[in-house]
MIFITI-707574 format. One line per field, with one value per atom (N, C-alpha, C): atom name; x, y, z; residue in one letter. Coordinates in Angstrom, 1 decimal. Layout:
atom	(CA_...)
c1	(X_...)
c2	(Y_...)
c3	(Z_...)
res	(A_...)
% end
This chain:
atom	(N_CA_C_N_CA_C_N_CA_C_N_CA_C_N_CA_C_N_CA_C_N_CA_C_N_CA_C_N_CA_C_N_CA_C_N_CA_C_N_CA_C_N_CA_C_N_CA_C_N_CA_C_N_CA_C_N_CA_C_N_CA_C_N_CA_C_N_CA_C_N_CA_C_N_CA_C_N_CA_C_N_CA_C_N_CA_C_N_CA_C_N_CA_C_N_CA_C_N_CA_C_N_CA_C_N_CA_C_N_CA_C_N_CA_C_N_CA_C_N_CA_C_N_CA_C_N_CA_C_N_CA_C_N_CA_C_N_CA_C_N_CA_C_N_CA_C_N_CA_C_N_CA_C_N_CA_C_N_CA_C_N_CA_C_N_CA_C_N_CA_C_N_CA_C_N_CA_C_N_CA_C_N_CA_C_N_CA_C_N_CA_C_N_CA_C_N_CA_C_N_CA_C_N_CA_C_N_CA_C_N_CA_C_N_CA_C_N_CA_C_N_CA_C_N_CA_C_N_CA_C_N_CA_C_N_CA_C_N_CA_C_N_CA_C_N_CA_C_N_CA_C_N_CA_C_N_CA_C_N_CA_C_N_CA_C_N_CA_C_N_CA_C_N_CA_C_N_CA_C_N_CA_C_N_CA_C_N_CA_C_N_CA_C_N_CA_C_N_CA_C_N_CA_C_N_CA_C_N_CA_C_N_CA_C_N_CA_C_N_CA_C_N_CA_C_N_CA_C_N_CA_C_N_CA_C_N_CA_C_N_CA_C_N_CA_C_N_CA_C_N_CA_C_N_CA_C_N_CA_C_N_CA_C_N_CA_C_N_CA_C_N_CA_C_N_CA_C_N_CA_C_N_CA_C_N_CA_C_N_CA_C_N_CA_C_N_CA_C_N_CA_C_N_CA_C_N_CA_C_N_CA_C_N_CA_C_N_CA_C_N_CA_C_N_CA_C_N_CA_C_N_CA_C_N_CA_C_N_CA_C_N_CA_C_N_CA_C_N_CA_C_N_CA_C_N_CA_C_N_CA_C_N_CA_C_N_CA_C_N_CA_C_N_CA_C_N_CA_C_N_CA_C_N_CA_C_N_CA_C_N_CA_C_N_CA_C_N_CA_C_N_CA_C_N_CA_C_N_CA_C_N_CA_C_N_CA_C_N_CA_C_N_CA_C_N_CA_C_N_CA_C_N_CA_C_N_CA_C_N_CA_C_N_CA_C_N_CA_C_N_CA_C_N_CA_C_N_CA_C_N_CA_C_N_CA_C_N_CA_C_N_CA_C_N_CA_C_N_CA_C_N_CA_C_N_CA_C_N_CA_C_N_CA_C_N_CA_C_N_CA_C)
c1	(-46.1_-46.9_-46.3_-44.9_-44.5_-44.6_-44.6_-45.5_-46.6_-47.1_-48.6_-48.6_-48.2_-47.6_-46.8_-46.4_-45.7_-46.1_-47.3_-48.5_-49.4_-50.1_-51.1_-50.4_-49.9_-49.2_-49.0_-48.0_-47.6_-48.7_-49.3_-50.2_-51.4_-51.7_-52.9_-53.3_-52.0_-51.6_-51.4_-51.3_-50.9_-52.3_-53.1_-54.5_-55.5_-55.4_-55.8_-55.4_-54.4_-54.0_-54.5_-54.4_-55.3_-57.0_-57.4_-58.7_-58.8_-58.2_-58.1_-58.2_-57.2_-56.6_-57.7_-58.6_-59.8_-61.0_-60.8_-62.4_-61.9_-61.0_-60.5_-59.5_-58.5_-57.7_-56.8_-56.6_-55.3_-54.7_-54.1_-53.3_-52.6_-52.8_-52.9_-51.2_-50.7_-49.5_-49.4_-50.4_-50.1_-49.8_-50.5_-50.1_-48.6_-47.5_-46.2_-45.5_-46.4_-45.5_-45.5_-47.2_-47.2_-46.2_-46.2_-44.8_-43.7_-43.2_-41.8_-41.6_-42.4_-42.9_-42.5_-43.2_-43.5_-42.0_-41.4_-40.3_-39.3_-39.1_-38.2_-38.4_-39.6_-39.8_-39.8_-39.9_-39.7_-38.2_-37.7_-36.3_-35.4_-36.0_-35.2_-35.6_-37.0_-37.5_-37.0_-36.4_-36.2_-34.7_-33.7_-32.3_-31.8_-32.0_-31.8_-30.5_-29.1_-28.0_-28.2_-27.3_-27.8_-27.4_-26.2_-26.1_-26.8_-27.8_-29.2_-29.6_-30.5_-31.1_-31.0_-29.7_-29.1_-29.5_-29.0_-29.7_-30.9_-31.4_-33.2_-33.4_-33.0_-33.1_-32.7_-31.7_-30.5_-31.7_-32.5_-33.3_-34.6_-35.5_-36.4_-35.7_-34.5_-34.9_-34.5_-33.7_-33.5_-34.7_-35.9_-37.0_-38.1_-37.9_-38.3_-37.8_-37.0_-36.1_-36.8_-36.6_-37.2_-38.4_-39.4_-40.9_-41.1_-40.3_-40.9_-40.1_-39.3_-39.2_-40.5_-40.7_-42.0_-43.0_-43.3_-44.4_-43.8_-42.8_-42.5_-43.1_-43.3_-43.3_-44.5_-45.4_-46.7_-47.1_-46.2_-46.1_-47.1_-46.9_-47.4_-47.8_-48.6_-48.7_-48.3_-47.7_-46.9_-47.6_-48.6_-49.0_-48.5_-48.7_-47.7_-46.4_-45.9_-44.0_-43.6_-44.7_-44.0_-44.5_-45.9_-45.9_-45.2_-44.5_-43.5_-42.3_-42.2_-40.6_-40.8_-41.9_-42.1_-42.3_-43.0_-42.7_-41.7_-40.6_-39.2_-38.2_-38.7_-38.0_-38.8_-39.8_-40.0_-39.1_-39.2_-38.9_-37.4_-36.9_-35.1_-34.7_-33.2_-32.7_-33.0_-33.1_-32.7_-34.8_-35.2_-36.7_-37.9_-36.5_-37.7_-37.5_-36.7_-36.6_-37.4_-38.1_-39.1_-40.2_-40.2_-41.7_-41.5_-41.1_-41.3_-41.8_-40.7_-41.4_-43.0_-43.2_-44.6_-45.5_-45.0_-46.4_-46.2_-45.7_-45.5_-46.3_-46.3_-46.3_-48.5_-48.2_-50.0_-50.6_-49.6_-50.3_-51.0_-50.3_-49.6_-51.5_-52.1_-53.1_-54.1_-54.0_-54.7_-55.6_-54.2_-54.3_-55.3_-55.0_-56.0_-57.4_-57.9_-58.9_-59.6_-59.3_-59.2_-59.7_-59.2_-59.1_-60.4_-60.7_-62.0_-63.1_-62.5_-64.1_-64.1_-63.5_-63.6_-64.1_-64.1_-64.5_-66.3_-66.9_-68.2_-69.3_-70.1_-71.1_-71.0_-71.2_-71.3_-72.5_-72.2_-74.2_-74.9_-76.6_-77.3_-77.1_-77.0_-76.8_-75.3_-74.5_-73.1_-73.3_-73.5_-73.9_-73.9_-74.4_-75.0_-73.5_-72.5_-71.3_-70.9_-70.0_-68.8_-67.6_-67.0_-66.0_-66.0_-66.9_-67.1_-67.0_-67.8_-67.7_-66.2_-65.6_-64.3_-63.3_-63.5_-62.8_-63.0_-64.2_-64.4_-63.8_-63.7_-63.7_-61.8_-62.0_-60.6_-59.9_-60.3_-59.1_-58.3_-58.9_-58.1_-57.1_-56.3_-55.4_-56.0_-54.6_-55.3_-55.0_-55.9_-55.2_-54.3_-53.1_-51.7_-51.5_-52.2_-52.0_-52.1_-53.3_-53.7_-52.7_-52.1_-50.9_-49.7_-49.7_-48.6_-48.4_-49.7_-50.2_-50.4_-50.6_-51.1_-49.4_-48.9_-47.4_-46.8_-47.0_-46.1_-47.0_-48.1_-48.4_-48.1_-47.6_-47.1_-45.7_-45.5_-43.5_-43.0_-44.0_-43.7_-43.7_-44.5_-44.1_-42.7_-42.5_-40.5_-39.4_-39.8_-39.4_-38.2_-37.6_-37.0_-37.7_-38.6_-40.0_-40.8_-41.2_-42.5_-40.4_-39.9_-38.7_-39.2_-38.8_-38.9_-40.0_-41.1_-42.5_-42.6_-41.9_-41.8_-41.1_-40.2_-39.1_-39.5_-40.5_-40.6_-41.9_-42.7_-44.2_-43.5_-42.6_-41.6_-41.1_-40.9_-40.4_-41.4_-42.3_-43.8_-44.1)
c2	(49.0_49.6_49.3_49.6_49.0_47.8_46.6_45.1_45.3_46.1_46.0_46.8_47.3_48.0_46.9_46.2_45.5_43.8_43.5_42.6_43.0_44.1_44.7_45.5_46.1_46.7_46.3_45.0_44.5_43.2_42.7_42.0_42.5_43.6_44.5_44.5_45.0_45.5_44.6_42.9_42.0_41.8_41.8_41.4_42.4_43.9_45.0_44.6_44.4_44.1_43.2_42.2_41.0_40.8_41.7_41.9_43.2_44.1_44.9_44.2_43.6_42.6_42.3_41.4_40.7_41.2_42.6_43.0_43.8_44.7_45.4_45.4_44.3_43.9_44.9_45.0_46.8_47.0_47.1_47.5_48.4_49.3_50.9_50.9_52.3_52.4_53.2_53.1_53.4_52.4_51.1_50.4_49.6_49.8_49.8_51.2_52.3_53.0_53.3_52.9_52.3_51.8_50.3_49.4_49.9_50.6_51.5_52.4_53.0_53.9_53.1_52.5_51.7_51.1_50.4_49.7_50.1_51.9_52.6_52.8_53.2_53.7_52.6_51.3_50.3_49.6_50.1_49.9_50.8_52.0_52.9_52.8_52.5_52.5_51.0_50.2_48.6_48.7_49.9_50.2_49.3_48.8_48.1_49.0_47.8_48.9_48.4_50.0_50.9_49.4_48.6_47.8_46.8_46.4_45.9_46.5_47.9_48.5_48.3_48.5_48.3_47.2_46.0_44.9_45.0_45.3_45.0_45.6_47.3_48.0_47.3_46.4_45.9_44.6_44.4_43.0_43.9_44.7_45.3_45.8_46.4_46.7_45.6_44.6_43.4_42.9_42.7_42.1_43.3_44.2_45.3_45.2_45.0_45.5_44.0_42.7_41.7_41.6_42.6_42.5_43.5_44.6_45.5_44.7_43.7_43.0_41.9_41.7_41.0_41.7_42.5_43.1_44.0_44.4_44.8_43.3_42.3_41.0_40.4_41.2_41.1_40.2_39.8_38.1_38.8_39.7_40.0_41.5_42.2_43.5_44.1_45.6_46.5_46.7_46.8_46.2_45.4_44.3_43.0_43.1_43.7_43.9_44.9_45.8_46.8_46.1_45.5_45.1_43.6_42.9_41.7_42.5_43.8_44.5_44.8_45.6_46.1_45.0_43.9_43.0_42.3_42.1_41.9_43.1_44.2_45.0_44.8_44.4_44.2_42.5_41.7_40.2_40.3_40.9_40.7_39.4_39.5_38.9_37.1_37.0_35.1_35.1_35.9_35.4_35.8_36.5_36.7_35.2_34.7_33.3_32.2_32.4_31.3_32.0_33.2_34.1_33.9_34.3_34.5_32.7_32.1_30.4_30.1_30.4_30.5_30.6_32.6_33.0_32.4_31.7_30.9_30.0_29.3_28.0_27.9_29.3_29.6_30.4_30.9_31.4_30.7_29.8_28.6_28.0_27.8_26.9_28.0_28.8_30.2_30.0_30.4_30.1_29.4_27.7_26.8_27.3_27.3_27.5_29.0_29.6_30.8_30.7_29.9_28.9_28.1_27.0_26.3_27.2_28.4_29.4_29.8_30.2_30.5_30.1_28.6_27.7_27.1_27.8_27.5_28.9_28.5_30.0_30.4_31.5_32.7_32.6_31.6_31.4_32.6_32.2_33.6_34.9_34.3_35.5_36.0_35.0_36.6_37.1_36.8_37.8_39.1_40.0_41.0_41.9_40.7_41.3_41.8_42.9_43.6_42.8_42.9_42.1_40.9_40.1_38.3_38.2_39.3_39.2_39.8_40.5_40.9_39.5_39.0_38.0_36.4_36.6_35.5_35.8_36.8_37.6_37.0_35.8_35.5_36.4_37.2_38.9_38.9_38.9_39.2_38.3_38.9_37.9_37.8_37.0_36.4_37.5_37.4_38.8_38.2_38.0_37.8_38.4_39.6_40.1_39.2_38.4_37.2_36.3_35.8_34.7_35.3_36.7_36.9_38.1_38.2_38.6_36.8_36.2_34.5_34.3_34.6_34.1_34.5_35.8_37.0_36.6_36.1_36.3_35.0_34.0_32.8_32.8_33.6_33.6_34.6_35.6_37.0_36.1_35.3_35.0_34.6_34.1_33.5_34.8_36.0_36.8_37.9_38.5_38.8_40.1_40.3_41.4_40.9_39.1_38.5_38.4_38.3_37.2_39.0_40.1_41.3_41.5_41.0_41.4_40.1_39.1_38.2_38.9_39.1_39.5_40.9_41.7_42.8_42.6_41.7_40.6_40.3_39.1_39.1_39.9_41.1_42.1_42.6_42.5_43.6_42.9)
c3	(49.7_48.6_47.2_47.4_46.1_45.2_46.5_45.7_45.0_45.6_45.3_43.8_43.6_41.9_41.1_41.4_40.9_40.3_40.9_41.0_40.4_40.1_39.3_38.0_38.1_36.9_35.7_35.4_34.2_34.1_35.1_34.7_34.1_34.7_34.1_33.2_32.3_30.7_30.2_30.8_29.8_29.7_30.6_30.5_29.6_29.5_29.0_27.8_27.0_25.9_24.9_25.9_25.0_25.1_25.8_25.3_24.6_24.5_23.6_22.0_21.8_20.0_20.3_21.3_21.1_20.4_20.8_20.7_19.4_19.3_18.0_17.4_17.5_16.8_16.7_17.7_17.8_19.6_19.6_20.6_20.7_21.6_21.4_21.9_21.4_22.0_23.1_23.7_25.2_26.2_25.7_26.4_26.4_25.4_25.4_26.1_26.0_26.7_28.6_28.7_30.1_30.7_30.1_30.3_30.1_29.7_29.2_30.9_30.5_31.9_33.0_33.6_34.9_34.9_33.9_34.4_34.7_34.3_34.0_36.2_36.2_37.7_38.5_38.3_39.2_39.3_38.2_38.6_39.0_39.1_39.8_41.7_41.5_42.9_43.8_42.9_43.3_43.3_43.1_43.0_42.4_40.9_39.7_39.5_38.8_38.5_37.2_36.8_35.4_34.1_35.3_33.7_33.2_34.5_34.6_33.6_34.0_33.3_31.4_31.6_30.1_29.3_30.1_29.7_28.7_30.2_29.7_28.9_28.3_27.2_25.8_26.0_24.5_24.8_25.3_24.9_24.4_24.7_24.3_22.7_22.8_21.4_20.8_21.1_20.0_19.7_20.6_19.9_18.9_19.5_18.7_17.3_17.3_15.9_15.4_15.6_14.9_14.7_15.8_15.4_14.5_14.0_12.9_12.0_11.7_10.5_9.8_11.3_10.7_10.5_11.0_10.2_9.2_8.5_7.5_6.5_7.1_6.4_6.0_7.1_7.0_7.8_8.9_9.6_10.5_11.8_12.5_12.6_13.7_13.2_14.1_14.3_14.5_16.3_16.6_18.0_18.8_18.0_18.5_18.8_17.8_17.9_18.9_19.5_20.1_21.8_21.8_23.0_23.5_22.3_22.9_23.0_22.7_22.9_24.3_24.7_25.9_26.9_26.5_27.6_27.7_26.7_26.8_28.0_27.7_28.6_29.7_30.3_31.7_31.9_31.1_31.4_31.5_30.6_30.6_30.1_29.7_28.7_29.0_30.4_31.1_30.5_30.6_30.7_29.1_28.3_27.4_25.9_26.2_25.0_25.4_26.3_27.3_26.9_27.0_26.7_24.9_24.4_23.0_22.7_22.7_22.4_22.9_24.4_25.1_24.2_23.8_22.9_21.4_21.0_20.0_19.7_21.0_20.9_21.5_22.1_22.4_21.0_20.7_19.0_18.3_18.0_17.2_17.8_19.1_18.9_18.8_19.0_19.2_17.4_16.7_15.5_14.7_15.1_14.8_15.2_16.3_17.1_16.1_15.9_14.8_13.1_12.7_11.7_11.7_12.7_13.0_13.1_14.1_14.3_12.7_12.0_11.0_10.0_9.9_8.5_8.7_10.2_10.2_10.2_10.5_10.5_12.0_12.1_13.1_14.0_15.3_15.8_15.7_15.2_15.5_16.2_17.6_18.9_18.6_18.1_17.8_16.5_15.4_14.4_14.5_15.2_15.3_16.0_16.5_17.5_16.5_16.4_15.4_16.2_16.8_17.1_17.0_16.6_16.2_15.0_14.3_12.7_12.3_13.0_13.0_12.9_13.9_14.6_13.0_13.2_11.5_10.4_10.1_8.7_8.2_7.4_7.1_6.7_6.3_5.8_7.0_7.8_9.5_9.5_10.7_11.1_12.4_13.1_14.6_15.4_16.7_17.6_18.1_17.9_18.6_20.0_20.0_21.8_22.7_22.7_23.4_24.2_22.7_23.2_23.5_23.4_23.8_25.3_25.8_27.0_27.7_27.6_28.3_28.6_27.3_27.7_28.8_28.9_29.5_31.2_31.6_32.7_33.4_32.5_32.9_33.4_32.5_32.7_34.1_34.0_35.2_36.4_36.9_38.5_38.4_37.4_37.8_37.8_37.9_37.0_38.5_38.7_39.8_40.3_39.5_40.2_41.4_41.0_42.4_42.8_42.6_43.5_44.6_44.4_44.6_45.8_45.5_45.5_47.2_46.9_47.9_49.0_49.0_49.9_50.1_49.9_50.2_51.1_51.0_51.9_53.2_52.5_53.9_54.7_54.4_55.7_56.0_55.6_55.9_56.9)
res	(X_X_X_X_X_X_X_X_X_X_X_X_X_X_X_X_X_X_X_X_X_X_X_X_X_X_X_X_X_X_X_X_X_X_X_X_X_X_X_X_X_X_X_X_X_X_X_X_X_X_X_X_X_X_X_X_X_X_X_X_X_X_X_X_X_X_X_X_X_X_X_X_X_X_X_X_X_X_X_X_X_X_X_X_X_X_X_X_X_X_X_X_X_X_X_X_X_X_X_X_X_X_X_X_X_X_X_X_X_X_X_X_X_X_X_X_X_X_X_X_X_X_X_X_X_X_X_X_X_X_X_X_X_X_X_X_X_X_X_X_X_X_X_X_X_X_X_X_X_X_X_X_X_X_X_X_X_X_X_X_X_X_X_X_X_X_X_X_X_X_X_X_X_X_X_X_X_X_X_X_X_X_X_X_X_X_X_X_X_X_X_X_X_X_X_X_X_X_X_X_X_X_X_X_X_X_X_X_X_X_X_X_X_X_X_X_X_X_X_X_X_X_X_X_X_X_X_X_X_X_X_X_X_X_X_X_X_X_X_X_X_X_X_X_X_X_X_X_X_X_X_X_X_X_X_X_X_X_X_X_X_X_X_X_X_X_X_X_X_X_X_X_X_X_X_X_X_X_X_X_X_X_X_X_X_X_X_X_X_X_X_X_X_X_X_X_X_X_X_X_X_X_X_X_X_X_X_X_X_X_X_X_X_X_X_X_X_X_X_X_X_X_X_X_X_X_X_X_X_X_X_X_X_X_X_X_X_X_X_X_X_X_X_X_X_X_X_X_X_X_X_X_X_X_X_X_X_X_X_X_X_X_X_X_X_X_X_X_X_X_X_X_X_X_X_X_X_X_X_X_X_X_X_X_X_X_X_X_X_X_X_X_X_X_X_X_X_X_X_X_X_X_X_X_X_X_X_X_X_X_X_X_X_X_X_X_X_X_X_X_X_X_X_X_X_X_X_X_X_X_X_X_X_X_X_X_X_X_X_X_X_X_X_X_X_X_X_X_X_X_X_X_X_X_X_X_X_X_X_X_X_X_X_X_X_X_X_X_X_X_X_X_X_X_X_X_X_X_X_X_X_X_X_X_X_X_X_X_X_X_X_X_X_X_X_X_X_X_X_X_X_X_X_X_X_X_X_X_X_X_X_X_X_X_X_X)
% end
């Protein structure tokens, strides 16, 4: 039972997330504290030691603390910083410098693509969307949740949760 939480859970919310930024450019803080939640209970239920635990806490707030710099900066928005913190504390320290580059480097074309939808007209049939006209409106920025939910579901299979999730199949 426990795989089975552990396979739907943080992928869920990486996927919930980024269609959230998509449709309203916001990412709720429930969905960081979900993740906060869940990992807190899956590593106690997976007998994670405490200095484990620690870890992953001293890597969630290091990236925390750098994403409210950037958005002190204006770079990114306070959504973003809390849910690459929270997915830092599920990924841990060996797996969140592969994730951050990832959602970088998916921003990064996200961006463009963003940019191009931007500099033409809006087809008739989306017009009428509030979330497309959202999504055009160069005021905006990009929904960063995206790339950084895409990141996060690439990098999790390597992650010692499926290693977890395998070896718990295997005895089943």
């Amino acid at each position: 039972m426990l795989e089975y939480g552990l396979v739907f859970i943080f992928p869920f919310m990486m996927i919930f997330s980024s269609f959230s930024d998509l449709f309203s450019m916001n990412i709720s803080n429930n969905v960081s504290m979900i993740l906060i939640a869940s990992f807190v209970g899956f590593a106690l239920m997976m007998g994670m030691d405490f200095q484990t635990i620690l870890w992953h806490f001293m890597t969630f707030a290091l990236v925390l603390t750098i994403g409210f710099v950037l958005f002190a900066l204006n770079v990114i928005g306070g959504g973003d910083a809390k849910l690459a913190a929270s997915t830092a504390l599920w990924l841990g320290w060996a797996h969140t410098a592969p994730y951050i580059l990832l959602a970088s480097f998916i921003g990064g074309i996200l961006t463009l693509l963003i940019l191009k939808f931007r500099s033409g007209l809006i087809p008739e049939k989306l017009n009428k969307m509030e979330w497309v006209l959202r999504l055009h409106d160069k005021k905006n920025g990009a929904p960063y949740g995206i790339a950084l939910g895409l990141a996060a579901l690439i990098i999790y299979p390597s992650t010692p949760w499926m290693e977890q999730v395998i070896a718990l199949t295997a005895g089943a």
